[in-house]
N, C-alpha and C positions, 0 to 999 in steps of 0.2 A: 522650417520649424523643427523637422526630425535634426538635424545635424545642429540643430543649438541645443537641441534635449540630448542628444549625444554626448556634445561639449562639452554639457555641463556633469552628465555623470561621470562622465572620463575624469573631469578636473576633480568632481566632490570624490571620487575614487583615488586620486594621485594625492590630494590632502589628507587622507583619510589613509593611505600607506604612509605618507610625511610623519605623520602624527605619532604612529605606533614606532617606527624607525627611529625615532628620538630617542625612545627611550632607553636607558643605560640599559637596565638589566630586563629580563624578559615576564610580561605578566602570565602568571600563572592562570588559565583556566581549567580546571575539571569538569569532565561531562562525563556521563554514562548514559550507551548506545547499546540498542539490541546486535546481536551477532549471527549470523547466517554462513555458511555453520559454524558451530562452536567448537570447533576442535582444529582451528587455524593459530599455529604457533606466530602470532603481533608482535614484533619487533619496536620497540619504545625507544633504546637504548640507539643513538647514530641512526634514528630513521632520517632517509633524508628526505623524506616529504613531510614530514615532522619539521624540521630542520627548514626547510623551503617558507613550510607556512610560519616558522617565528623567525625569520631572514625577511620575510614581507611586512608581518603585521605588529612583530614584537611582540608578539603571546605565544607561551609555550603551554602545549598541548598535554594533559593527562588525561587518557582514556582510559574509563572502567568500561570495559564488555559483560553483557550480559546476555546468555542463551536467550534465543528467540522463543524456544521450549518453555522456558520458567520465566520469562521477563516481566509476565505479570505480576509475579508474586515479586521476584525481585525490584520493580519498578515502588509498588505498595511499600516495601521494608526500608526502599531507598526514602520514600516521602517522609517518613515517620522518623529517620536516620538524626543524632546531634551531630552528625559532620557530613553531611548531604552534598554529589558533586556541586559545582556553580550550574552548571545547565543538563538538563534531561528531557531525554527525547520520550517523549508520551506517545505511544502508537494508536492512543482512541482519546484524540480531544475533547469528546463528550462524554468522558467515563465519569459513570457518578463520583469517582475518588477524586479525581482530574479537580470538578465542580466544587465537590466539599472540601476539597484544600483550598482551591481558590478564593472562595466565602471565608475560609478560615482565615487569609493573610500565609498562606505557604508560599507563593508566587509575586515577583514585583509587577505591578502593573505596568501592562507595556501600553497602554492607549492611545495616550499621547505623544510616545514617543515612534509610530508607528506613523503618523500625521505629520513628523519632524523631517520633511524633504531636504532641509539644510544640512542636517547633520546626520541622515541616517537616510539618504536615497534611493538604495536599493530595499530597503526596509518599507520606504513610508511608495514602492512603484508597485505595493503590492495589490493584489484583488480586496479592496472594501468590506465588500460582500461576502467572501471568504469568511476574512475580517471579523464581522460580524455574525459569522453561523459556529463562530468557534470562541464567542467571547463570550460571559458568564454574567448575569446580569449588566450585559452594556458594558461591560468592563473587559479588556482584551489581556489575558495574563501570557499566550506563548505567540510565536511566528509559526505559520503555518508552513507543512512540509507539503509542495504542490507534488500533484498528480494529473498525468493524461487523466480529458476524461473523456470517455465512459470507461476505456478502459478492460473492464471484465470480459469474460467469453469465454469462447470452447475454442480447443487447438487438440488436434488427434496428429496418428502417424498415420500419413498417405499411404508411404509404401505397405503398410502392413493391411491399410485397407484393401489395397490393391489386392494381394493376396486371396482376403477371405472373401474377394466378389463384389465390393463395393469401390466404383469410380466414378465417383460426378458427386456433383457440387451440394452440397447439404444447404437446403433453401428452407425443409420446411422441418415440424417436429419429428412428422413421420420419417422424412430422410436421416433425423437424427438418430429414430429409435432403431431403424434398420441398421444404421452406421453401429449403434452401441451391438445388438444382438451377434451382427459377426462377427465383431472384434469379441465379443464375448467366449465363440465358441472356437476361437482361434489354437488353442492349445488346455492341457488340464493347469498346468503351473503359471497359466498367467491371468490377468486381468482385462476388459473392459475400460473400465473410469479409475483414473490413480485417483485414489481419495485416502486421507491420510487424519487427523486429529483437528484440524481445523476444518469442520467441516461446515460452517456458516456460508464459506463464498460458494462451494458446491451446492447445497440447499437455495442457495440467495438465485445462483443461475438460473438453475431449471424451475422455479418456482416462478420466479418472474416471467422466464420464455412461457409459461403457462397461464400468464395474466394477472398473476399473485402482484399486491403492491408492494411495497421497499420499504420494506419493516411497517409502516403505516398508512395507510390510503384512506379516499373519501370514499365513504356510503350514497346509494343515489339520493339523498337528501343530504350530501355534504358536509356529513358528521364523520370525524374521527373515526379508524376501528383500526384494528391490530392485524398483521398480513396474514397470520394464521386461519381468520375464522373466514377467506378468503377460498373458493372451493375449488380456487385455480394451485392455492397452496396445497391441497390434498391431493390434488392431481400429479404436482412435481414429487411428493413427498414417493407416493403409487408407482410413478418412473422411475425412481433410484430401487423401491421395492423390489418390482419386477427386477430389475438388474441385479441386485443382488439376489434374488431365487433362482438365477440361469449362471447363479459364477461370476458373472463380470466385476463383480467389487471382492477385494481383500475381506475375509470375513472378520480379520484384524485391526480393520480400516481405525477404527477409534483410537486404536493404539499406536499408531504410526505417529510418528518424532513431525513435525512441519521441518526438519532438519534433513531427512531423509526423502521428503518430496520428490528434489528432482533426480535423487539417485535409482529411482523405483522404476523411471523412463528411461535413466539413461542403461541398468542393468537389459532393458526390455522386457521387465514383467506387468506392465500397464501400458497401453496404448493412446487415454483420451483424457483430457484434464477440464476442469471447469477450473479457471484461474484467471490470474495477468495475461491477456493478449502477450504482451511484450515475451515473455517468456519463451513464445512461439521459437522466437529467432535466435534466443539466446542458446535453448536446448540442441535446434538446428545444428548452432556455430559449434557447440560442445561436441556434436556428432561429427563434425568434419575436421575439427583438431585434433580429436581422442580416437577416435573409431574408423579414421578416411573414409568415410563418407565424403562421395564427391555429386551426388544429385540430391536434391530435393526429398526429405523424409518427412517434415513436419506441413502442417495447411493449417492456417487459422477460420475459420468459419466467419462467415458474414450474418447479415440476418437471418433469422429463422423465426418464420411465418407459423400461425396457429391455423386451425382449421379455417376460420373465420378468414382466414389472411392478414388478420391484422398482425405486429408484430411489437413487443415490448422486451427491454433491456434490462438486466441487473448495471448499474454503470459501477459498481465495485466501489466509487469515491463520488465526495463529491468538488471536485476539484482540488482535494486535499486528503493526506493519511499519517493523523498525527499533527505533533506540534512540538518546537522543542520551549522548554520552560525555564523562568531565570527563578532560582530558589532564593527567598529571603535570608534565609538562614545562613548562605556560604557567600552571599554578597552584600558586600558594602555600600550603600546607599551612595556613598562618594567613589566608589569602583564600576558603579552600574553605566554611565557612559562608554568606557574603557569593552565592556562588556555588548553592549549593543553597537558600540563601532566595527567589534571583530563579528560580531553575529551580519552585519551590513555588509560586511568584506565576504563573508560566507555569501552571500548574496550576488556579489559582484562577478563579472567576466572570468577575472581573476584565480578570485576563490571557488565561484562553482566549477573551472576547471580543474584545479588540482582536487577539491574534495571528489568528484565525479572519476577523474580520469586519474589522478598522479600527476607523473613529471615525464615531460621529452625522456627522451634516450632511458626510461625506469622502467615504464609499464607503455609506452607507447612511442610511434614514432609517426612523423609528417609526411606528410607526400607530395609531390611535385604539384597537387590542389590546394593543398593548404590543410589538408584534412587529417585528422588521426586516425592511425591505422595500428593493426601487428604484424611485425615482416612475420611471412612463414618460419624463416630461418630462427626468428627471432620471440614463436609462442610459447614455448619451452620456460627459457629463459624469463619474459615480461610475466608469464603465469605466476611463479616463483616469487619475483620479486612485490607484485600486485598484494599476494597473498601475505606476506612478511610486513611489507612497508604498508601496502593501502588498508586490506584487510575490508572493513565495512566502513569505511570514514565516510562514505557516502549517505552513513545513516545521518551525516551532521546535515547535511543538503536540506535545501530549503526552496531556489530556486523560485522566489515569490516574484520576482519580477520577470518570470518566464527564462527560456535554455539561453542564456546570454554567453556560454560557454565560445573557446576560442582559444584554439581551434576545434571546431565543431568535427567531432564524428562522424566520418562517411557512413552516408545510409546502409549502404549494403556493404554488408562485410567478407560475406560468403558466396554460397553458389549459388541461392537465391533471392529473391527478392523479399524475405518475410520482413524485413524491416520498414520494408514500401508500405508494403500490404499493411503493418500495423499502422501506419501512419495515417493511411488513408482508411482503416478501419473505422477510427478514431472519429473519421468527421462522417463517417458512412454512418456509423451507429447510435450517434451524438443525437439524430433526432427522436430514437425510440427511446431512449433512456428515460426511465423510470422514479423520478425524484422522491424522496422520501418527505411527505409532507408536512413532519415537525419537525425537518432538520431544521438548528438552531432557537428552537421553542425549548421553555423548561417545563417540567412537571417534577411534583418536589418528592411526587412517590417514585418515582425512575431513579431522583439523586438518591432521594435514602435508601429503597429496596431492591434496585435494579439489580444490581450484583447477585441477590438470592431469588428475585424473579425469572431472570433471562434464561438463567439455566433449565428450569420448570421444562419451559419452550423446545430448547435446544437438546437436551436430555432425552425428553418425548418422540424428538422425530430423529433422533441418531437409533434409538432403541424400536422405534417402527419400522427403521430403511433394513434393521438386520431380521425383521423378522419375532422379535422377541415381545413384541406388545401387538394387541390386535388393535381395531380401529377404535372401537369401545373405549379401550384404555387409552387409547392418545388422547380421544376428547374428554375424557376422565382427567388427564393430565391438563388441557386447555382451562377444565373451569377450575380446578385447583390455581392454576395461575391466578384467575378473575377473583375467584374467593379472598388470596394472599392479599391482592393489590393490585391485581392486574384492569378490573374495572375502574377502581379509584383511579389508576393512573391514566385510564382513557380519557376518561370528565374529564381530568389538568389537561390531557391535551389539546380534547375538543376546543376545552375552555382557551387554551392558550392559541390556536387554530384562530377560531373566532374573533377575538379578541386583535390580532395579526390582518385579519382578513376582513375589518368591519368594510 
């Protein structure tokens, strides 16, 4: 049975490159994709991965970038835009804009056509469920962009641990606080936790490792409440406190670019990150191409237990981050096939190799397994060309019917195993993960006033962690939220909970 579902994708994939290959002159698509970082001189002009993907599918590529730093607001300006790209990458599927454009008709609906295995297989081999936690009254307007999940965690530098007195394996919170406190007192110009401008996944970590629910949880009578008034939330907010009253945080931290993340670690003036797992190995691989590093500097952290021993997860996603969206306005109701064949092809073996990796002999090469690799000789050079020709086109990635990628990426790249280790993080951690229990429920005060609620929140405990509001004034802060809307918007959710849950 697998090798006839094989068949058949292989074949709906070789029709479905026939198809685009016919055509005389090349379709145009425009998308606008966040950028990581923003100051990578993209090469448009003779790209040949560019070049590659309209050689396959017959659609030529125009990419607008957009800083990862500003993308919100630019994302916002692009919706409202009278010549809007054909597709945009949404980095929060459920943003209330996202929702009231789509209510509005700014988005084609894709529902049906997501259920069309004929003619769109890699599209329609997606997650359902997904599907449906990211669709807007029952109606599906983007493809989801998958993600490992759980995902989230802590990753510090061994060796630097090693130094200040701490070697063994961080199990509990206490091993964690001890791990934070020497890396703290490590030197005067450096840091503890890199924590930079985004600071909701750092907040989202340690809140959770402290019991806190994932943005919303049940009361023990099974009612909605908000993760704040949660007193495991005051507890993580208390953790990042203390750390920053002993140094361990930039006291700039708010100000820091999300641009500048991973240069913070890679300079060596912060030691420990609440982020991407993944990251782990990626920072690792950057230490041993840039800096010779030839042993082990990076450990990603496994569970970590509460006093109780119980243990709970931030999972960062939930199986998804983002969505890309087909705009009314720049497509043609009679071009929308044309458009979700190539969005399918993104999907495919094919396309999520080049979107992911590039080209043989450009940014990568093969090895006697069949696996992608970078000759040493040859990281200089593939780095270069990645940055010119790839750039972020991985932000088009979608990868809804899982890493069908080919040739797949050897695990381990470097001198150690962190890509193992993430792999099996992943199903290590998969069971504490902490579900957010009105993902995909609406509440129509979240769509209308979330955008001036959420801040309230987030404002409150960035301005608590430096010290500058006492505790008084946070929960001062909390019922100002409840006053705005923040009550009203728990009723819709209860309501919508219950309702979900009869």
């Amino acid at each position: 049975m697998k090798k006839l579902v094989s068949l058949f994708l292989a074949l709906a994939m070789l029709f479905t490159v026939m198809s685009f290959a016919s055509a005389e002159e090349p379709f145009v698509i425009s998308v606008l994709l966040p950028e990581f970082p923003a100051d990578i001189d993209f090469v448009m002009e003779d790209n040949p991965v560019l070049k590659k993907i309209e050689e396959l599918t017959g659609v030529k590529l125009e990419i607008q970038w957009g800083p990862n730093s500003t993308y919100a607001e630019i994302f916002s300006t692009t919706l409202a835009d009278a010549n809007p790209p054909m597709l945009i990458s949404a980095t929060n599927a459920r943003d209330p804009q996202v929702i009231n454009s789509a209510r509005g008709g700014t988005f084609w609906d894709l529902t049906e056509a997501v259920k069309d295995a004929e003619n769109y297989p890699y599209l329609a081999a997606g997650n359902q469920a997904i599907y449906k936690s990211i669709s807007v009254d029952d109606h599906l307007y983007g493809i989801y962009r998958s993600r490992a999940f759980p995902r989230g965690g802590i990753y510090y530098r061994c060796d630097i641990a090693k130094e200040v007195g701490f070697d063994k394996e961080v199990k509990t919170i206490d091993d964690l606080t001890e791990l934070a406190e020497k890396l703290a007192g490590y030197s005067a110009d450096t840091y503890a936790l890199n924590m930079c401008s985004y600071t909701a996944g750092t907040i989202n970590v340690i809140t959770v490792a402290f019991g806190a629910p994932n943005t919303w949880g049940l009361d023990e009578n099974g009612n909605v409440y908000p993760a704040h008034l949660s007193p495991a939330y005051l507890e993580g907010l208390n953790w990042l406190r203390h750390l920053y009253e002993i140094g361990g945080i930039d006291p700039n931290f708010a100000q820091i670019s999300t641009s500048e993340w991973d240069n913070i670690e890679r300079t060596n003036k912060a030691f420990m990150r609440f982020d991407c797992l993944d990251n782990a190995h990626r920072q690792q691989e950057w230490f041993e191409n840039n800096a010779g590093v030839t042993e082990q500097v990076f450990q990603s952290v496994g569970p970590v237990a509460k006093a109780d021993g119980s243990i709970s997860v931030w999972p960062q996603n939930e199986g998804f981050a983002g969505e890309i969206l087909v705009m009314k306005k720049a497509v043609k109701e009679e071009d929308l096939p044309k458009v979700l064949k190539f969005l399918d092809w993104c999907n495919s073996p094919e396309g999520q190799t080049i979107i992911n990796a590039g080209l043989e002999g450009l940014t990568y090469d093969v090895d006697a397994d069949g696996f992608r690799y970078v000759p040493e000789e040859k990281a200089d050079e593939y780095s270069k060309n990645s940055q010119m020709y790839h750039n972020n086109i991985n932000q088009l990635g979608m990868g809804v019917a899982g890493n069908l990628e080919s040739p797949k990426a050897r695990v381990n790249r470097g001198v150690t195993e962190l890509r193992q280790r993430y792999e099996d993080l992943n199903v290590e951690l998969a069971p504490y993960a902490v579900l957010n229990v009105c993902a995909g429920l609406n509440s129509e005060t979240q769509v209308n006033f979330g955008a001036q609620l959420d801040p309230i929140i987030s404002d409150a405990a960035v301005q608590y962690i430096a010290g500058l509001i006492d505790e008084a004034t946070l929960k001062a802060a909390w019922d100002e939220w409840a006053d705005m809307g923040g009550a009203k918007m728990t009723e819709e959710f209860n309501a919508a909970y219950h309702e979900a849950h009869k």
